[in-house]
LOSETI-890142 format. One record per residue (C-alpha): residue in one letter; x negated, y negated, z negated; residue number from 1. Coordinates in steps of 0.5 Angstrom, whole numbers, plus 500, padded with zeros to 3 digits. Last residue first. Example, Ala and Ser with C-alpha at 12.3 -4.5 7.8 and 13.67 -1.06 7.14 Angstrom:
<sites>
<site residu="S" xx="473" yy="502" zz="486" num="2"/>
<site residu="A" xx="475" yy="509" zz="484" num="1"/>
</sites>
This chain:
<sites>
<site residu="X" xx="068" yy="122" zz="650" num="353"/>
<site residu="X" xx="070" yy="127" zz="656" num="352"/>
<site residu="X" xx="067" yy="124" zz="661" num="351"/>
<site residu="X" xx="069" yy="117" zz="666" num="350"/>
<site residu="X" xx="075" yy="114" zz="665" num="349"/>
<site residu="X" xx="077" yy="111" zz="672" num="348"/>
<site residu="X" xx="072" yy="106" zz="676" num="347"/>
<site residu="X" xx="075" yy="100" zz="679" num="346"/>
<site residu="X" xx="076" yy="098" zz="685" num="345"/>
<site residu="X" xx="081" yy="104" zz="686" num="344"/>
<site residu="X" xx="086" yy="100" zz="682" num="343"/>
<site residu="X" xx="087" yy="094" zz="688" num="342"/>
<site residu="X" xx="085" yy="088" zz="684" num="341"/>
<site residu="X" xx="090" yy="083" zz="682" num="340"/>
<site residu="X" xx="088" yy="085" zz="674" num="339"/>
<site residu="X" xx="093" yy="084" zz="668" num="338"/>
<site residu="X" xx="089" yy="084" zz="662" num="337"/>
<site residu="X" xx="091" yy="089" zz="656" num="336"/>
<site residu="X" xx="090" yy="091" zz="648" num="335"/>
<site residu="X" xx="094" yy="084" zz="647" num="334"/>
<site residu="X" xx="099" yy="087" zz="651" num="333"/>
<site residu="X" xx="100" yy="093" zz="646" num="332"/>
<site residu="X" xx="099" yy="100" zz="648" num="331"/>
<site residu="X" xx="103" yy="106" zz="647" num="330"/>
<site residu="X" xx="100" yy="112" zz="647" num="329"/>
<site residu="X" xx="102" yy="119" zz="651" num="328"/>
<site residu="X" xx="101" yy="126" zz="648" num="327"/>
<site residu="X" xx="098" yy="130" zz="652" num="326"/>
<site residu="X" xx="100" yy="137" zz="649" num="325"/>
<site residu="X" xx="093" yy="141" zz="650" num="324"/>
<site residu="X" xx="091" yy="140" zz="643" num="323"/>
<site residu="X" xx="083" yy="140" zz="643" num="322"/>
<site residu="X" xx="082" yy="138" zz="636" num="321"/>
<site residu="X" xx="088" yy="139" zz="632" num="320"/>
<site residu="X" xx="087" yy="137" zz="625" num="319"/>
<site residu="X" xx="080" yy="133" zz="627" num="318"/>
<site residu="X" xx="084" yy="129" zz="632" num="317"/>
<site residu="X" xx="078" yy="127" zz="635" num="316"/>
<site residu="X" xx="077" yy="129" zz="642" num="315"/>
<site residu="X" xx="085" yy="131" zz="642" num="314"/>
<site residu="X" xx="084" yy="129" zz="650" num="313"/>
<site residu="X" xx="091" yy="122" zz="648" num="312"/>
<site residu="X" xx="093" yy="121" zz="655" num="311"/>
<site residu="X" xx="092" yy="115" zz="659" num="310"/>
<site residu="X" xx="094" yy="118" zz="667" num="309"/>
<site residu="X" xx="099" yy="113" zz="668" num="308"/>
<site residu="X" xx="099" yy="107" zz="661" num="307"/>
<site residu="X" xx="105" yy="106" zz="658" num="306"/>
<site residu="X" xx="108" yy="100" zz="655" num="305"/>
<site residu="X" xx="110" yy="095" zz="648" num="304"/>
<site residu="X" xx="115" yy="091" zz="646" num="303"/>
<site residu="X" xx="115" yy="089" zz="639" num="302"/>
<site residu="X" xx="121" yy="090" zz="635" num="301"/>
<site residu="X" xx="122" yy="098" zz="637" num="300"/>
<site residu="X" xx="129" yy="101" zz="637" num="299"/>
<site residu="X" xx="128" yy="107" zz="634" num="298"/>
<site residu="X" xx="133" yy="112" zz="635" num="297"/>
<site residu="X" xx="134" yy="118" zz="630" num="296"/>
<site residu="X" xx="132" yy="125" zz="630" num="295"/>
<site residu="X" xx="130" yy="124" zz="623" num="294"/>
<site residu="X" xx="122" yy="127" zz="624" num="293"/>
<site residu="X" xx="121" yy="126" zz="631" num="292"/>
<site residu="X" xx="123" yy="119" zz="631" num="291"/>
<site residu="X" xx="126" yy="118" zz="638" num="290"/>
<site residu="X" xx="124" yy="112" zz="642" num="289"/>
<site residu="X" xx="126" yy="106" zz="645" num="288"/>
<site residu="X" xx="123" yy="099" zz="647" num="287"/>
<site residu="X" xx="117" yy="102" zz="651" num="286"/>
<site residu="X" xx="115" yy="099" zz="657" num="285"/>
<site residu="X" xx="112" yy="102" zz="663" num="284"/>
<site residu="X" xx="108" yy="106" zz="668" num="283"/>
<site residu="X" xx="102" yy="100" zz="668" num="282"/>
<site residu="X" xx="097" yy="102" zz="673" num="281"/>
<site residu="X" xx="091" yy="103" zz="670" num="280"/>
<site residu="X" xx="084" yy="100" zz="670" num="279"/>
<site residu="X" xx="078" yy="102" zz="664" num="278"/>
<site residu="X" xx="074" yy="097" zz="659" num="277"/>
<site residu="X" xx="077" yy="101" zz="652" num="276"/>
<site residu="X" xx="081" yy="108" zz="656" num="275"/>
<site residu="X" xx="076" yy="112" zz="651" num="274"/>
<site residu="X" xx="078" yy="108" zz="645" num="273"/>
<site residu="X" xx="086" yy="111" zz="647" num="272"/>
<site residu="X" xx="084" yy="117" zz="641" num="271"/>
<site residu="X" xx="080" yy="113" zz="636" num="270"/>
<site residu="X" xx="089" yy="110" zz="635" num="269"/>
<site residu="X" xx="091" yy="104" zz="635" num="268"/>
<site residu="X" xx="097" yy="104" zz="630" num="267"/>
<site residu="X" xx="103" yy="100" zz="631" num="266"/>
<site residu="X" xx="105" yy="096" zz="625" num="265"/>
<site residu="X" xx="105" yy="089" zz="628" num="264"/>
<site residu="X" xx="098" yy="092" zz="630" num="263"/>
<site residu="X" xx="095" yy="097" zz="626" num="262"/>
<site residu="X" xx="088" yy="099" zz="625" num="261"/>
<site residu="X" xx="090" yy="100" zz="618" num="260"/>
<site residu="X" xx="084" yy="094" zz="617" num="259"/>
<site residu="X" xx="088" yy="089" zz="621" num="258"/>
<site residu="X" xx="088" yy="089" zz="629" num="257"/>
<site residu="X" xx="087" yy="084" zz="633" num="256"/>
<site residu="X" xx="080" yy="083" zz="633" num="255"/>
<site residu="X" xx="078" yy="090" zz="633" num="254"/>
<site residu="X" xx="081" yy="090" zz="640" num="253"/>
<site residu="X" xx="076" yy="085" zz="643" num="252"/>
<site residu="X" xx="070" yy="090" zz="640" num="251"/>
<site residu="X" xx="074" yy="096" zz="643" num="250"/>
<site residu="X" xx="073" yy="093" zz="650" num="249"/>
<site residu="X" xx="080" yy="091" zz="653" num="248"/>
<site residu="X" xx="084" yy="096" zz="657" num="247"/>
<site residu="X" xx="085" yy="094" zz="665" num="246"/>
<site residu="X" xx="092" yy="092" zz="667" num="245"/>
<site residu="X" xx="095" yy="094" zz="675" num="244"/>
<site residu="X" xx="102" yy="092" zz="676" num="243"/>
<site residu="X" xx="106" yy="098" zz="678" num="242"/>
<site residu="X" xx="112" yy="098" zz="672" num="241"/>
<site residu="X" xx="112" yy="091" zz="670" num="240"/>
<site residu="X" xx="107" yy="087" zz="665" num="239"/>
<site residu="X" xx="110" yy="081" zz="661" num="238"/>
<site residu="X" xx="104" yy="079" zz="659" num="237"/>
<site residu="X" xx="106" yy="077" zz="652" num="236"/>
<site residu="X" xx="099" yy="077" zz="647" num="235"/>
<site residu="X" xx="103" yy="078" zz="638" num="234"/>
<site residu="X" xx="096" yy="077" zz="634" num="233"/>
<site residu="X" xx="096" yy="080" zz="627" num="232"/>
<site residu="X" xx="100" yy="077" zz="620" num="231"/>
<site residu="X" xx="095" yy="077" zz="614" num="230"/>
<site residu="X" xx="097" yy="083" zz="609" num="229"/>
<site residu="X" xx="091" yy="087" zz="611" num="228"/>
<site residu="X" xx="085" yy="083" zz="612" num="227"/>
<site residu="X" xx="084" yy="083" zz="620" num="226"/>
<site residu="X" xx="079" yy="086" zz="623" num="225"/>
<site residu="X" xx="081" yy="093" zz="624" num="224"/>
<site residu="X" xx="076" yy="099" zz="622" num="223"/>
<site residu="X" xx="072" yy="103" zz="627" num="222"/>
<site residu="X" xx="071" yy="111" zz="628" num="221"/>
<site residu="X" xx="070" yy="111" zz="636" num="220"/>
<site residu="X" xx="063" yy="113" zz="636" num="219"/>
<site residu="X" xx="059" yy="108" zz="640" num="218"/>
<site residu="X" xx="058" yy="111" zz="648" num="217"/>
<site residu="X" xx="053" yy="115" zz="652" num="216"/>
<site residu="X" xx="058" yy="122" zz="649" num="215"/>
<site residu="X" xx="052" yy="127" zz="646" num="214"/>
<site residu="X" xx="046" yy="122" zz="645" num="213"/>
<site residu="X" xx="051" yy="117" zz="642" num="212"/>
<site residu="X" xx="055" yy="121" zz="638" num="211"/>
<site residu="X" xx="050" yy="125" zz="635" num="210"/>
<site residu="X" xx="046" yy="118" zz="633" num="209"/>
<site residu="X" xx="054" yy="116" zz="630" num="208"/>
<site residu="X" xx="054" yy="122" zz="626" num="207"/>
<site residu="X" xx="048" yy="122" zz="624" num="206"/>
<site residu="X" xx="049" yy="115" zz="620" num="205"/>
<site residu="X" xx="056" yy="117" zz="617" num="204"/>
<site residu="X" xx="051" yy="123" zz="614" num="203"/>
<site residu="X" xx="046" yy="119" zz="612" num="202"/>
<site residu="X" xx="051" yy="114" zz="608" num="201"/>
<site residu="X" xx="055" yy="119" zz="606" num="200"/>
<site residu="X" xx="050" yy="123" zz="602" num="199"/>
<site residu="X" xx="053" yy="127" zz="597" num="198"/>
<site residu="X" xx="060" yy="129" zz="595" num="197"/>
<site residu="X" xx="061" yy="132" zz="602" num="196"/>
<site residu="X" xx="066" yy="130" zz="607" num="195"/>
<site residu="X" xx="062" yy="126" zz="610" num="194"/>
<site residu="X" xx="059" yy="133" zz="614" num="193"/>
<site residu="X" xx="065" yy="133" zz="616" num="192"/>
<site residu="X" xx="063" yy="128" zz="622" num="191"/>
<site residu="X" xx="057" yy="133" zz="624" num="190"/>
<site residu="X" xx="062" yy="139" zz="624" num="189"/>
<site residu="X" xx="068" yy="134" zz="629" num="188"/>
<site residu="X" xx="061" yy="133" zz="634" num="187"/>
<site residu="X" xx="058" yy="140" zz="633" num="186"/>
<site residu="X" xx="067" yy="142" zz="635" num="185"/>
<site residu="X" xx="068" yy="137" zz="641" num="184"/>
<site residu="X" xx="061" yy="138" zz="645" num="183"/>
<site residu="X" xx="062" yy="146" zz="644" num="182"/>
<site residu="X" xx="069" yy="144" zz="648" num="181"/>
<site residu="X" xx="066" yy="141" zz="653" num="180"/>
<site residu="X" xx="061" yy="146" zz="655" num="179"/>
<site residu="X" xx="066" yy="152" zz="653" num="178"/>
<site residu="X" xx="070" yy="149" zz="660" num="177"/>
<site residu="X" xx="078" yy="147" zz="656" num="176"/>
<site residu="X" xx="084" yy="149" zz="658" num="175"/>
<site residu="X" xx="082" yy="155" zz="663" num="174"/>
<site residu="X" xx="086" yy="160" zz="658" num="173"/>
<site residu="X" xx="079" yy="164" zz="656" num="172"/>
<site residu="X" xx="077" yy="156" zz="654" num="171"/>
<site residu="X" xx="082" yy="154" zz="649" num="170"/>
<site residu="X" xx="084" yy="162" zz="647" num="169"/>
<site residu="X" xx="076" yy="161" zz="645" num="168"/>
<site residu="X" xx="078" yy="154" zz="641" num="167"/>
<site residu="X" xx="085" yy="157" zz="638" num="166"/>
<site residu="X" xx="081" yy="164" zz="636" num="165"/>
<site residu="X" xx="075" yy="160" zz="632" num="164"/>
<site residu="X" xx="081" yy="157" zz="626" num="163"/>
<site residu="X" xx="077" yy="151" zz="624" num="162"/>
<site residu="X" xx="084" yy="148" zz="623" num="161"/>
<site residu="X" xx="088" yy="154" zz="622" num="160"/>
<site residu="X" xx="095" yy="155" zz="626" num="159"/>
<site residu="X" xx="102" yy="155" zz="622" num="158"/>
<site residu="X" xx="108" yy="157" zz="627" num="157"/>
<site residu="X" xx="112" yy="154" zz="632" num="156"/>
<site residu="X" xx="119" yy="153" zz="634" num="155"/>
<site residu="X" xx="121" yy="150" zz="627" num="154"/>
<site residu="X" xx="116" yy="145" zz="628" num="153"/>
<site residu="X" xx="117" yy="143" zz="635" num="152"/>
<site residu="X" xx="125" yy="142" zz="634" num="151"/>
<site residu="X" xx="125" yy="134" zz="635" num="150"/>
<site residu="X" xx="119" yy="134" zz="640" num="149"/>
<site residu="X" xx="124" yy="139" zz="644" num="148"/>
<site residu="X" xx="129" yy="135" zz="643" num="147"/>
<site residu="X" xx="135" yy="134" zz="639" num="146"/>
<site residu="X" xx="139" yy="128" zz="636" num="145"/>
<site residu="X" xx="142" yy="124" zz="631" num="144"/>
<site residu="X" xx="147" yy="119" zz="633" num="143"/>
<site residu="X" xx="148" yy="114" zz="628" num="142"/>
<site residu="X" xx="145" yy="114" zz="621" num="141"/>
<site residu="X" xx="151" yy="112" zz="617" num="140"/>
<site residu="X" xx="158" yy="112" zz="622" num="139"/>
<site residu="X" xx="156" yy="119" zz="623" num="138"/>
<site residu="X" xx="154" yy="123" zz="630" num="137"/>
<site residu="X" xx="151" yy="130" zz="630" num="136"/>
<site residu="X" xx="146" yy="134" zz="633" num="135"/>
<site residu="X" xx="146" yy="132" zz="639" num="134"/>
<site residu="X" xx="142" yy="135" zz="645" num="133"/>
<site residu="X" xx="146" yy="141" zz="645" num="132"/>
<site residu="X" xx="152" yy="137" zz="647" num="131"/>
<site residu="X" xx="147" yy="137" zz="654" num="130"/>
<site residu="X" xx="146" yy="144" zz="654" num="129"/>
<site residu="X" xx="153" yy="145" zz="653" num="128"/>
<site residu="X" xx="156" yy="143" zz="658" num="127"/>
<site residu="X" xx="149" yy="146" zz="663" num="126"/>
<site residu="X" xx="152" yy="153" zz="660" num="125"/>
<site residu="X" xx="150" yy="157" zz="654" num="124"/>
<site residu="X" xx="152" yy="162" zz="650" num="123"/>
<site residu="X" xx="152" yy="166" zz="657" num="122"/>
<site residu="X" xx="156" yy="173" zz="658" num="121"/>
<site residu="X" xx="161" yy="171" zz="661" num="120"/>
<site residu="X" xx="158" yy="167" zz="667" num="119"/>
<site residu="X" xx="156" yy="174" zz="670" num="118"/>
<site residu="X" xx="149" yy="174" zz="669" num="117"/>
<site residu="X" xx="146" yy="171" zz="677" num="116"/>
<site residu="X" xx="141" yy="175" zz="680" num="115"/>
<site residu="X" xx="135" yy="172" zz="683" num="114"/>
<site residu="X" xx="129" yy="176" zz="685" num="113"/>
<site residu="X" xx="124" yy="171" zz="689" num="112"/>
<site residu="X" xx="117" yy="176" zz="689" num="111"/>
<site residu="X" xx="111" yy="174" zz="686" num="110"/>
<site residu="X" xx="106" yy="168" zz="689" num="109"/>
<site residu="X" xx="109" yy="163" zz="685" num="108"/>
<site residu="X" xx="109" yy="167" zz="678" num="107"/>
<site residu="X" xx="116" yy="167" zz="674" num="106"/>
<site residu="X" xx="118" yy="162" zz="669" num="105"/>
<site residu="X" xx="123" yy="161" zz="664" num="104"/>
<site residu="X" xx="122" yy="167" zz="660" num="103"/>
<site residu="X" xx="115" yy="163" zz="659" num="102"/>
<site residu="X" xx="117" yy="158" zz="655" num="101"/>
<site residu="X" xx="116" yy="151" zz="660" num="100"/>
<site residu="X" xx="114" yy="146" zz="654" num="99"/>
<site residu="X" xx="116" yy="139" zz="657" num="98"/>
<site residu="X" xx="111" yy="132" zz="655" num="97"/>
<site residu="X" xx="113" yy="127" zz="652" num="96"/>
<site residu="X" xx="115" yy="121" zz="655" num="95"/>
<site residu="X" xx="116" yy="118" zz="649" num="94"/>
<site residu="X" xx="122" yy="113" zz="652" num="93"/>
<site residu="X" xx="127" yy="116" zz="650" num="92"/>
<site residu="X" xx="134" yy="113" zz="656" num="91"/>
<site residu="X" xx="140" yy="116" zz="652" num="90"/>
<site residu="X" xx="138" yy="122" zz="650" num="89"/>
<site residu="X" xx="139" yy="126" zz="656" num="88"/>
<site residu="X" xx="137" yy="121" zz="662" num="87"/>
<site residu="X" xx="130" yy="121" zz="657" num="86"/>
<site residu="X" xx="125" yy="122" zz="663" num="85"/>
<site residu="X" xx="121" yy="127" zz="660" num="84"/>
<site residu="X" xx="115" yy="129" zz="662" num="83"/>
<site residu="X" xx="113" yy="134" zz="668" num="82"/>
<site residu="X" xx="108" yy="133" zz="672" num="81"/>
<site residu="X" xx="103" yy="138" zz="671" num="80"/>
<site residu="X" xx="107" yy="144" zz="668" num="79"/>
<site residu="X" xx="105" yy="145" zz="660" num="78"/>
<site residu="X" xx="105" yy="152" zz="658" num="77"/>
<site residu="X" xx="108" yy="157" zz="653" num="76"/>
<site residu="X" xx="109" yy="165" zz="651" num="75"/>
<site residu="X" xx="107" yy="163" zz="643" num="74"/>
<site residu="X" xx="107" yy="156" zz="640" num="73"/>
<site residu="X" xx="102" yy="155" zz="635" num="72"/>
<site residu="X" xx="101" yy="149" zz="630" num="71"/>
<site residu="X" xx="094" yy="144" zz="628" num="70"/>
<site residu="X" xx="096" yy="139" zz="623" num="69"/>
<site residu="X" xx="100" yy="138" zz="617" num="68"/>
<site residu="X" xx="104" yy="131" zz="620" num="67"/>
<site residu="X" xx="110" yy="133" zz="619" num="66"/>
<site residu="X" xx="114" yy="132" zz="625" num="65"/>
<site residu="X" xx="108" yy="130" zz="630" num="64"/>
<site residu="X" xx="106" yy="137" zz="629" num="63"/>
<site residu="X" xx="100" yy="138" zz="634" num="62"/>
<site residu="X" xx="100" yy="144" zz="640" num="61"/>
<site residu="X" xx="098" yy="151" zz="640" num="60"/>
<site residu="X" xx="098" yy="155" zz="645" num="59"/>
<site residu="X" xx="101" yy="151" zz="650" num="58"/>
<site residu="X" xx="097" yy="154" zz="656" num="57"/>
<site residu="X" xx="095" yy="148" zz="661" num="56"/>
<site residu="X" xx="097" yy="144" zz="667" num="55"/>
<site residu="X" xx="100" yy="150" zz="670" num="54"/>
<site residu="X" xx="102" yy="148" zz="678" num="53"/>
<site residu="X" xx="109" yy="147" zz="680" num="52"/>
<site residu="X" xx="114" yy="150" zz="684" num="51"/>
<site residu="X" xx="121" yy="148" zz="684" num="50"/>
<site residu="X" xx="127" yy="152" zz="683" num="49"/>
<site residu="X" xx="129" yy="149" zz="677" num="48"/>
<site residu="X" xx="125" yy="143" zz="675" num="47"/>
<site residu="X" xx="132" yy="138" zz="675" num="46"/>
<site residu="X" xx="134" yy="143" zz="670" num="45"/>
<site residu="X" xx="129" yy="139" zz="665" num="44"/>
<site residu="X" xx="132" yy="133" zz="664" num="43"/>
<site residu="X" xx="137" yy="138" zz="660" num="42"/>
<site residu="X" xx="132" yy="141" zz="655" num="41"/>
<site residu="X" xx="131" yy="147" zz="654" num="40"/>
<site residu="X" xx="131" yy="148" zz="646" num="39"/>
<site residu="X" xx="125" yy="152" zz="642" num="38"/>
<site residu="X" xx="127" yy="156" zz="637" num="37"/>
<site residu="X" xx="125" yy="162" zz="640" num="36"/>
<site residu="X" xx="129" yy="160" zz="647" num="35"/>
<site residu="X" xx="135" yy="154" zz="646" num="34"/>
<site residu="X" xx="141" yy="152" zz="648" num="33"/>
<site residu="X" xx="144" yy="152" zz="642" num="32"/>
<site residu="X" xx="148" yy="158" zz="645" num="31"/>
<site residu="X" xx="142" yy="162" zz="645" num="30"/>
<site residu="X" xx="138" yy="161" zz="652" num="29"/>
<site residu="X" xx="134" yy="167" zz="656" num="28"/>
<site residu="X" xx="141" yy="167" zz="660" num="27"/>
<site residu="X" xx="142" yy="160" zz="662" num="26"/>
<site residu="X" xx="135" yy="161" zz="665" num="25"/>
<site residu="X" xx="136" yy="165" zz="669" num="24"/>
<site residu="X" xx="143" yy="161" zz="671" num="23"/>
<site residu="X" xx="139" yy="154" zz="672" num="22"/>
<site residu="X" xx="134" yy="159" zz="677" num="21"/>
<site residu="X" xx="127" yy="160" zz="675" num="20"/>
<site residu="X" xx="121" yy="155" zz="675" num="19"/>
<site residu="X" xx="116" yy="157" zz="680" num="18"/>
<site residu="X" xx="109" yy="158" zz="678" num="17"/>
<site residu="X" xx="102" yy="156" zz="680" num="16"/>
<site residu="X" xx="096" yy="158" zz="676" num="15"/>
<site residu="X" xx="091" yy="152" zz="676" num="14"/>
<site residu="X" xx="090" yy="152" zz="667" num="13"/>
<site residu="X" xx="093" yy="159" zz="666" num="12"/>
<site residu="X" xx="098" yy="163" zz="665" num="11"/>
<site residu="X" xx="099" yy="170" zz="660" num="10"/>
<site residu="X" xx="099" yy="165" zz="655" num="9"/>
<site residu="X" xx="095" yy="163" zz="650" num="8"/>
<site residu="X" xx="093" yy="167" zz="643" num="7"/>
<site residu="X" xx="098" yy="173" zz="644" num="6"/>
<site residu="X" xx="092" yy="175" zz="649" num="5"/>
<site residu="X" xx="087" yy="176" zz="643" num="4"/>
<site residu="X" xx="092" yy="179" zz="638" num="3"/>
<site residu="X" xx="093" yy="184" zz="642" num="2"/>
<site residu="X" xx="086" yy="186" zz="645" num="1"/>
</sites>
């Protein structure tokens, strides 16, 4: 069936591809240097040439850009170990990660086949690949740039939230298993269950009996301490790439949050509630990152930094439920402990929950 099978990739979670040549994927390429609306970045030329393993179709992903929800992408996937360093955006710290177009990929098992379009035929070169990442540059805003998260609503179309096409393409692509994804959805339809002019109390009662019969955990719905206008806690620790922390319980969490869920205006988010009491080697700090929506650079106040392997699942966003996109949190250091015992003494995030 058509329709079906332009509901996810032609590749699936596990399969093994190669990236094509720059000069292949230079021809796929307008002279904005994108693909369907979606650019090629230049930190991504490092890839081409070597295999990789598919970490998920990227079918569908979130809008980060205006915050509608759910989003489909055609002919897409995410590669393991492939994120965005931010070499060419001057020094972006979001971490995203990349969407490999399948235009730029061939199957690792197939035949190599390169050949070379003549270079008069190309829109786009690595040259202007890279001036492709800015949009403009003004004395009133600055630079303003391009990336792919920047351009993701333009390269993607509306998708349904309760669409049941999106979540049988999640299990046919090998994104999810039917248990876990059957797990999600009955818990997302109990929480709706809220919704209704009736009831909210037993409703809101019900969904965390489900949740804790379904997941062996407290449901992740839970509001911050700190009235709203008092200040929240600032904790420095200092952590470096390498060093291993441990995320504190939510309880101890809620103490420094305020009744938005906020800390000193960054939000912590019932998707990172599943990493509470966990161990991870810190990846870094985060001090920069572009908006999404403007394209500009923030420069955060207060430092934060990333977590190897803590990824947002998509469990609980209720607009885009099982998002393959792995979004990457950033964590406050009053979130964290550091810990001098080697990572492996501890046991990583067990479940889904």
């Amino acid at each position: 069936m058509v329709w079906m099978s332009r509901m996810r990739s032609r590749y699936r979670a596990g399969d093994w591809v190669e990236v094509r040549s720059k000069e292949e994927i230079f021809a796929t390429l307008d002279e904005k240097g994108a693909y369907d609306n979606l650019p090629f970045m230049p930190e991504m030329l490092a890839h081409c040439g070597n295999r990789f393993r598919v970490a998920a179709s990227a079918h569908k992903t979130c809008d980060t850009v205006h915050q509608t929800g759910g989003r489909r992408m055609r002919d897409a996937v995410h590669l393991e170990d492939t994120r965005c360093d931010g070499s060419a955006h001057d020094g972006c710290q979001a971490r995203c990660t990349f969407f490999w177009k399948e235009a730029w990929l061939r199957p690792a098992s197939g035949a190599v086949s390169r050949t070379s379009p003549a270079s008069a035929d190309l829109k786009c070169d690595e040259e202007r690949l890279v001036a492709a990442t800015r949009q403009r540059t003004d004395a009133a805003s600055g630079v303003v740039y391009v990336c792919q998260a920047t351009a993701l609503f333009a390269a993607t179309t509306p998708l349904a939230t309760w669409s049941p096409l999106q979540y049988w393409a999640d299990i046919r692509s090998r994104n999810e298993n039917a248990v876990e994804a059957a797990k999600v959805l009955f818990l997302a339809s109990v929480f709706r269950l809220r919704d209704l002019p009736f009831g909210f109390r037993l409703s809101r009662w019900l969904y965390e009996k489900a949740h804790y019969l379904i997941r062996k955990t407290p449901n992740p719905y839970a509001t911050g301490r700190i009235p709203r206008g008092n200040a929240t806690p600032h904790t420095t620790l200092d952590l470096k790439a390498g060093e291993i922390c441990v995320v504190k319980p939510h309880d101890q969490i809620l103490n420094t949050l305020d009744q938005r869920n906020r800390n000193r205006g960054l939000y912590f988010d019932k998707e990172m509630v599943r990493y509470c009491g966990h161990a991870f080697k810190v990846g870094g700090s985060v001090e920069r990152i572009i908006n999404e929506s403007t394209g500009e650079m923030l420069h955060m106040p207060t430092r934060s930094v990333i977590l190897e392997g803590a990824y947002c699942m998509s469990r609980y966003s209720e607009k885009r439920l099982l998002c393959p996109r792995r979004l990457t949190p950033f964590w406050r250091e009053a979130w964290l402990e550091r810990v001098t015992e080697p990572l492996s003494d501890r046991p990583p995030p067990g479940g889904a929950a």
